[in-house]
C-alpha positions in Angstrom: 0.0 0.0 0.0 3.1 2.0 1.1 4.2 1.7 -2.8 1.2 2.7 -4.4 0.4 6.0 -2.5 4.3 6.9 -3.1 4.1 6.1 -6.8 0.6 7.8 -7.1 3.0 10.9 -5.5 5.2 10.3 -7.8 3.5 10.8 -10.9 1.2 13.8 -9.3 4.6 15.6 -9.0 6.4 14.8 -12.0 2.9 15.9 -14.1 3.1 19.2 -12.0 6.3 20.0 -13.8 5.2 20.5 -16.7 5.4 23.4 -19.3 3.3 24.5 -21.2 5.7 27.4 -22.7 5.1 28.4 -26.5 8.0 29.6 -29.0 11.0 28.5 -26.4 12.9 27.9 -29.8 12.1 30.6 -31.6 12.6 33.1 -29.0 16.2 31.4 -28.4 16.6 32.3 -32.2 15.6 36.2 -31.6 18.3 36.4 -27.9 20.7 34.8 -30.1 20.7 37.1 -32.2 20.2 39.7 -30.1 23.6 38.8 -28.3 25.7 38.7 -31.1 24.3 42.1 -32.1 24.9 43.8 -28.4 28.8 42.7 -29.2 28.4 45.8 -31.3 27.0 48.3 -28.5 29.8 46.7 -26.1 28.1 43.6 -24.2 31.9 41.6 -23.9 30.6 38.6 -23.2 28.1 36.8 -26.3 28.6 33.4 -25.3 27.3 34.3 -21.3 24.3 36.2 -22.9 23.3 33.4 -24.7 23.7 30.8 -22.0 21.3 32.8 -19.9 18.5 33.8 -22.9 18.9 29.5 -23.3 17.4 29.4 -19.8 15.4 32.4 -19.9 13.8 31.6 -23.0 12.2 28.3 -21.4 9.2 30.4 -20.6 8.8 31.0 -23.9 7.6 34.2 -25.7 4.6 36.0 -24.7 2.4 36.4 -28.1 1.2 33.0 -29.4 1.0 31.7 -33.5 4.6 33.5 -34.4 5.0 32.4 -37.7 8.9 31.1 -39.1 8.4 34.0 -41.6 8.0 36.4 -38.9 11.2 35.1 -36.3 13.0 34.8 -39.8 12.2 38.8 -40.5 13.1 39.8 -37.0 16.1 37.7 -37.0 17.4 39.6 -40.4 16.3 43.3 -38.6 18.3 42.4 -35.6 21.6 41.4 -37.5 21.0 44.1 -39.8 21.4 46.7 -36.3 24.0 45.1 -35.0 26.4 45.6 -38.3 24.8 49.3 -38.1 25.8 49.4 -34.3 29.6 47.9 -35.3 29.2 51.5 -38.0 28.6 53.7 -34.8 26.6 55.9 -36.8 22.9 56.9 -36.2 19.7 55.0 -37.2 19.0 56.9 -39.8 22.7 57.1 -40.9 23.0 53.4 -41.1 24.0 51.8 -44.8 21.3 49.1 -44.0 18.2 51.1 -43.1 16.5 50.2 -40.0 12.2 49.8 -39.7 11.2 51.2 -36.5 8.1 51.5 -35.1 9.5 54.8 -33.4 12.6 57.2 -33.9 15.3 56.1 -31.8 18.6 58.5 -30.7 21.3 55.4 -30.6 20.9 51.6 -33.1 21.9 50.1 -29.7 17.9 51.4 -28.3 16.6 48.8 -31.2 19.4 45.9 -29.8 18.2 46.1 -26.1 14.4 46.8 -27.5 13.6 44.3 -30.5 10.1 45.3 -30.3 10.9 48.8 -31.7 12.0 47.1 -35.2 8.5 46.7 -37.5 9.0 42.9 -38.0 9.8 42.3 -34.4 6.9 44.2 -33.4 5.2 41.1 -32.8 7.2 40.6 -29.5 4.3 43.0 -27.7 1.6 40.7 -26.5 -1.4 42.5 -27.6 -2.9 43.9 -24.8 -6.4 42.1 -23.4 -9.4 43.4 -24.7 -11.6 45.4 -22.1 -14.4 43.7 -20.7 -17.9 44.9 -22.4 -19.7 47.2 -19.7 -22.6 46.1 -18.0 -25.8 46.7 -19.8 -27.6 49.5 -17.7 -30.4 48.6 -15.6 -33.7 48.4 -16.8 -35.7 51.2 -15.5 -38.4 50.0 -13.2 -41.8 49.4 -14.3 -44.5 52.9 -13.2 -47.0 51.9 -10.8 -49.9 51.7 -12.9 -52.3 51.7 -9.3 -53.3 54.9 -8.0 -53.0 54.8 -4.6 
């Protein structure tokens, strides 16, 4: 009896382990890239920023249904501000122009802040939709006795 209730434990806790984290490899693609890019805006250390985004990136990425087409885009964006980071010139200086989804002072703002890119901009979850508000109360019925 002893064996079954510790087995039933058992299997309770190794189900309650679970993930259910969505886009752990893609977003391991987009920190990847990410780090190789912050080389250029002075991170020293790639290889220990990607150790940590492997980790970190087991939660996953906050928007669900990212397409391959989409990481792909972001990826390209990203490796295209890096090389204009490693030019240390401004955004809209850069040989490779940048799409942002807002004007930024220094190509290292669009490293540390991938969202700010247009094809990354899917890295925003959209935000939750307000609830509907109530439907007003009906106004009550007029007494109809005289009294």
């Amino acid at each position: 009896m002893r064996r079954l209730v510790l087995g039933a434990v058992f299997v309770w806790l190794a189900g309650s382990c679970g993930t259910d984290a969505s886009g752990v490899s893609e977003c391991r693609e987009i920190e990847d890239a990410r780090c190789t890019a912050a080389a250029s805006c002075g991170f020293p250390d790639v290889e220990q920023c990607q150790r940590y985004y492997r980790d970190h990136c087991l939660h996953g990425l906050a928007v669900d249904d990212v397409s391959a087409v989409q990481v792909d885009a972001c990826i390209a964006e990203i490796d295209r501000a890096g090389r204009c980071a490693a030019q240390q010139v401004a955004p809209e200086s850069c040989s490779e122009p940048l799409s942002t989804t807002v004007v930024v002072a220094q190509v290292c703002d669009l490293v540390l802040r991938p969202e700010l890119l247009n094809p990354c901009a899917f890295l925003v979850a959209a935000p939750e939709p307000e609830p509907a508000p109530p439907a007003p109360a009906a106004a009550p019925a007029a007494d109809a006795g005289g009294g």
